[in-house]
N, C-alpha and C positions, 0 to 999 in steps of 0.2 A: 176467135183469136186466143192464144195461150203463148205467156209470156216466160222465160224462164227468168226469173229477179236472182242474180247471183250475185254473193259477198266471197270472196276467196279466206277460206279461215274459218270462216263463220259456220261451220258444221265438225271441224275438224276438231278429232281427241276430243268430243261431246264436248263442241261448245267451251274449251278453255280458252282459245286464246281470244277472245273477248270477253271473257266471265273476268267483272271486277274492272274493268276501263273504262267505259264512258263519257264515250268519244261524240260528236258530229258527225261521223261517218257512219256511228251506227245508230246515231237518232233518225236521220238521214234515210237508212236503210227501213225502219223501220215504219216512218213516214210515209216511205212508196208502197209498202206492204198494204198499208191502212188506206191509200190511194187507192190501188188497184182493185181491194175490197170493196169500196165505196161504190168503183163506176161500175162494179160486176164483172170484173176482167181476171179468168182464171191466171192464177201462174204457181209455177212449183219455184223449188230453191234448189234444184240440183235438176244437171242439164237430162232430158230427153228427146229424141228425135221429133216427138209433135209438135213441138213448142217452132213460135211462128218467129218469133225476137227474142235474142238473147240481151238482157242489159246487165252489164256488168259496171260495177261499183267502185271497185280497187284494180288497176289493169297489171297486177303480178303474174307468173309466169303457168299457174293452175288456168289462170283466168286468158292469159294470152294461146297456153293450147284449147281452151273451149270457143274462143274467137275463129280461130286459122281451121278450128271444124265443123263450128258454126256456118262458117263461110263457106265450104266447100259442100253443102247442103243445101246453100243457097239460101238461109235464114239470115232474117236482117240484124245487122247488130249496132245497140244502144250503149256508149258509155259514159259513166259520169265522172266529170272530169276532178274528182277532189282531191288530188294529187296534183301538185305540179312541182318543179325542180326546187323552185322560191322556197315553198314552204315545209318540204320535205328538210330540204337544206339546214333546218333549224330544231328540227325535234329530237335528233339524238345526236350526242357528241360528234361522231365518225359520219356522217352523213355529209357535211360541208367536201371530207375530201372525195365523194360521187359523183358532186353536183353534175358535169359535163356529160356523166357515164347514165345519171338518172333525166336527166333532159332528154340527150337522145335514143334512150328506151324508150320516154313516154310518149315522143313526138311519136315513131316507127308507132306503138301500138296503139293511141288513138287518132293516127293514120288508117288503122283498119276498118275502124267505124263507119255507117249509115251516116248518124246522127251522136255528138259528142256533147252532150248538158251541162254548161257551164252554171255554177253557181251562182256569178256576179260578171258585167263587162270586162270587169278585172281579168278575171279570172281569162274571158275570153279574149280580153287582148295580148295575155299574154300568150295564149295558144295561137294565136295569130303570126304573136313573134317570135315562134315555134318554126313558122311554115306552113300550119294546117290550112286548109281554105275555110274562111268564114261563113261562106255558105251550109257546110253543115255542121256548125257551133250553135248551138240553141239555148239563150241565158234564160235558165230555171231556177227558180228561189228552191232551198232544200227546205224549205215553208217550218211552219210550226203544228203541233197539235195541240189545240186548245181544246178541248176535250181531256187532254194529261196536263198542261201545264194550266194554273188559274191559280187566283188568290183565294186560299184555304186556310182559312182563322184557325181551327184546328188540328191544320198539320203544323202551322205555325208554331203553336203551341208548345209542342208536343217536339218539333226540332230544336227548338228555340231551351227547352227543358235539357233535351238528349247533348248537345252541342254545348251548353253552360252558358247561354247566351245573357246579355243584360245590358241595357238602357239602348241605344241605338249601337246598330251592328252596320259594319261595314265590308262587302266580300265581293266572293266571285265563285264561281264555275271551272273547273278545265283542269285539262292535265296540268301537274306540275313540272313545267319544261322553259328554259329560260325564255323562247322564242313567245309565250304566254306572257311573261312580264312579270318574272317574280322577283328579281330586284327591285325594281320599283313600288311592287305591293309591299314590302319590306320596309320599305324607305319612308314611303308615306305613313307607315303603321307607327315607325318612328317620332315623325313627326306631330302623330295627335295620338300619344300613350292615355288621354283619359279617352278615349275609342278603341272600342273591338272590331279585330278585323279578321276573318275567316276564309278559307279558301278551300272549298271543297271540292276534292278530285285527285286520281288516281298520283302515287310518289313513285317515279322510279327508282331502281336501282341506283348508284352511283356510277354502273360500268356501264350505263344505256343514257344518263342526263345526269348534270352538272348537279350537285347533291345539295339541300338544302343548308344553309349555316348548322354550324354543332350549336350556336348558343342563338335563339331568338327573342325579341322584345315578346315580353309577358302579355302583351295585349294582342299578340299574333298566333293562329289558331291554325296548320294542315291538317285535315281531318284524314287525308287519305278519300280514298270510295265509298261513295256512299249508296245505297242501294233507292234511297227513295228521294231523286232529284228535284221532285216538285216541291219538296216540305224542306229540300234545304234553299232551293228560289225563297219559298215563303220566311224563313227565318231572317231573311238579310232585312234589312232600311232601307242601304241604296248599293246599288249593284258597277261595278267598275273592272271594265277589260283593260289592259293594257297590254295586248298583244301586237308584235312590232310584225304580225303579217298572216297573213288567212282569207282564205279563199271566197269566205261569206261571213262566217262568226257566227250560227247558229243557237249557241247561248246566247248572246243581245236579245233576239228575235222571244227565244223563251224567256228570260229577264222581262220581255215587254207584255208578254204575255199574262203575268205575275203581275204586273202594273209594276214596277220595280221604277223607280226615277234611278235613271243609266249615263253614265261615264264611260267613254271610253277615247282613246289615243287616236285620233285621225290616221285612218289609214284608206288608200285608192280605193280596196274592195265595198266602202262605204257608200262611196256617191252614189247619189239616185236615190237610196232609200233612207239612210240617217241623214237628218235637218237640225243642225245645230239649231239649239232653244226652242226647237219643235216639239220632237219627240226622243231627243236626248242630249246631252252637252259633248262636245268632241273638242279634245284637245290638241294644239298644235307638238306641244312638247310638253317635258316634264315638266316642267315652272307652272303651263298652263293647268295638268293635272292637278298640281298640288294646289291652284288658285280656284279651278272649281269645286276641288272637294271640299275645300275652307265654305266655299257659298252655299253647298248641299246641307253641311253639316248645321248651317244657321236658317236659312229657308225654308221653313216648311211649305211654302208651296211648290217650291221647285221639287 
C-alpha cells in the first residue's frame, strides 16, 4: 500500500507559505508523516499514479482537482476535516463575509471522500449538519508527539534566558488572531501586572487580522514565531487558551505533554477528553477565567 500524504501549499515557492506559522494543521501533518513511518507505510507528498489513497489535509482547489483524479482512477480518497465554516469564519477579517460560500464548498468537497477524519465529535456533528452521512466521518485525535514535546529543564532555561522571562510566567501558544482570544490574554495580563504574560506565535498583518493595540501592558510579551516550540511550552508556569472555537486545540494536548497545569474557556470541541479539575480547569466565561487564574497563580499544586 502507498499512500499519497498531501498539504496543498506545503511544497509550494520552496516551502514559503508555511515557513514561519505554526499552525495545528501543520503539526497535524507532520504527526501523520511520523505515523505512517512508525507502521511502515510508504507514502510520497506529491500525487503519483501508484499511490493506492490519496489523503488530503486542507480540501482547496490544488487539492479538490487531485481528488476529482484521484477518483477517476479509482483510488480511495482520505480527508481530514480541519477546516470547517465555524472556524474558518474567524481567522481573518474578510472571511465571516464567505461563511455561506465556505460551508458549501466544504460540504461539496468532503462529499467526495471514502472516509473524512474528524478531529473531535464536534467537529463531526458539525459535518453532520452539513449533510455529509455519518457513516463515513471517522473521529481522529490529531494526537501529540511526545518524543518532540516533553519537560526540558534546559530548554527551559535557555527560552526562559532568550524571552527575558522571570518569577512565574503566564502564556500560550497560537496564532495571533482574535478568534484565539487575545483580548482577553490582554485583559487578564491587566489584571495581575506583577505577572508575566507571553504569547508565542506567528502576528499578522493588519490587512489579514484585527492588529494588536499600539500601546500594551509592560507585563505583556508577542513574541511573534518562534522556531523551537517545545522550549517555548517549557518556559511558561501555566498555560491558558482562550479560544472562542477550534476543531480539537492541539496546543492543550502539547501543553499536556510539557505537564503544563492548563486553562482553558469551555468550548463543545472539549467534551470527552478535557475533565475539569482532572487534567485541566475549564472555564464557563470570562469571570470564570479570571477566578481560576487567581487559584493557579496561589496553588501550587494545581
Amino acid at each position: 500500500m502507498k499512500i499519497c500524504l498531501y498539504l496543498e501549499f506545503y511544497h509550494f515557492w520552496g516551502g514559503r507559505f508555511f515557513k514561519d506559522i505554526g499552525t495545528g494543521l501543520l503539526s497535524s501533518y507532520k504527526n501523520q508523516k511520523k505515523a505512517l513511518e512508525s507502521l511502515g507505510i510508504a507514502y510520497v507528498e506529491q500525487w503519483d499514479d501508484t499511490c493506492d489513497i490519496l489523503q488530503i489535509n486542507t480540501p482547496w482547489l490544488k487539492s479538490l482537482w487531485l481528488i476529482k483524479k484521484a477518483r477517476r482512477r479509482g483510488k480511495k480518497i482520505i480527508i481530514w476535516s480541519h477546516v470547517t465554516a465555524e472556524d474558518a469564519r474567524e481567522v481573518f477579517w474578510f472571511n465571516k463575509y464567505f461563511f455561506p460560500l465556505i460551508k458549501k464548498y466544504l460540504t461539496y468537497v468532503y462529499g467526495l471522500a471514502d472516509l473524512v477524519f474528524c478531529p473531535s465529535e464536534y467537529t463531526k456533528s458539525l459535518l453532520v449538519a452539513y449533510g455529509l452521512p455519518a457513516a463515513k466521518l471517522i473521529v481522529q485525535s490529531n494526537g501529540v508527539d511526545c518524543g518532540f514535546f516533553y519537560e526540558d529543564s534546559q530548554r527551559r532555561e535557555a527560552a526562559r534566558k532568550e524571552f527575558s522571562c522571570d518569577g512565574l510566567v503566564v502564556g500560550t501558544v497560537g496564532l495571533v488572531i482574535p478568534r484565539k482570544g487575545v483580548d482577553n490574554f490582554i485583559a487578564l495580563a491587566k489584571e495581575h501586572p506583577e505577572r508575566q504574560f507571553i504569547w508565542f506565535g506567528k502576528i499578522y498583518s493588519q490587512l489579514m487580522a484585527k492588529g494588536l493595540p499600539k500601546v500594551l501592558p509592560v507585563n505583556v510579551k508577542f513574541t511573534g514565531f518562534v522556531g523551537d516550540i517545545n522550549a517555548a511550552f517549557n518556559a511558561l508556569d501555566i498555560f491558558i487558551f482562550l479560544s472562542t472555537e477550534e476543531n480539537q486545540g492541539m496546543v492543550i494536548l502539547e501543553a499536556a505533554a510539557v505537564g503544563l497545569p492548563i486553562l482553558v474557556k469551555g468550548l463543545p470541541c472539549y467534551q470527552g477528553w478535557l475533565v475539569h479539575n482532572a487534567n485541566c480547569l475549564i472555564a464557563k466565561n470570562d469571570d470564570e477565567v479570571k477566578n481560576y487564574l487567581d487559584l493557579l497563580l496561589v496553588d501550587a499544586d494545581l
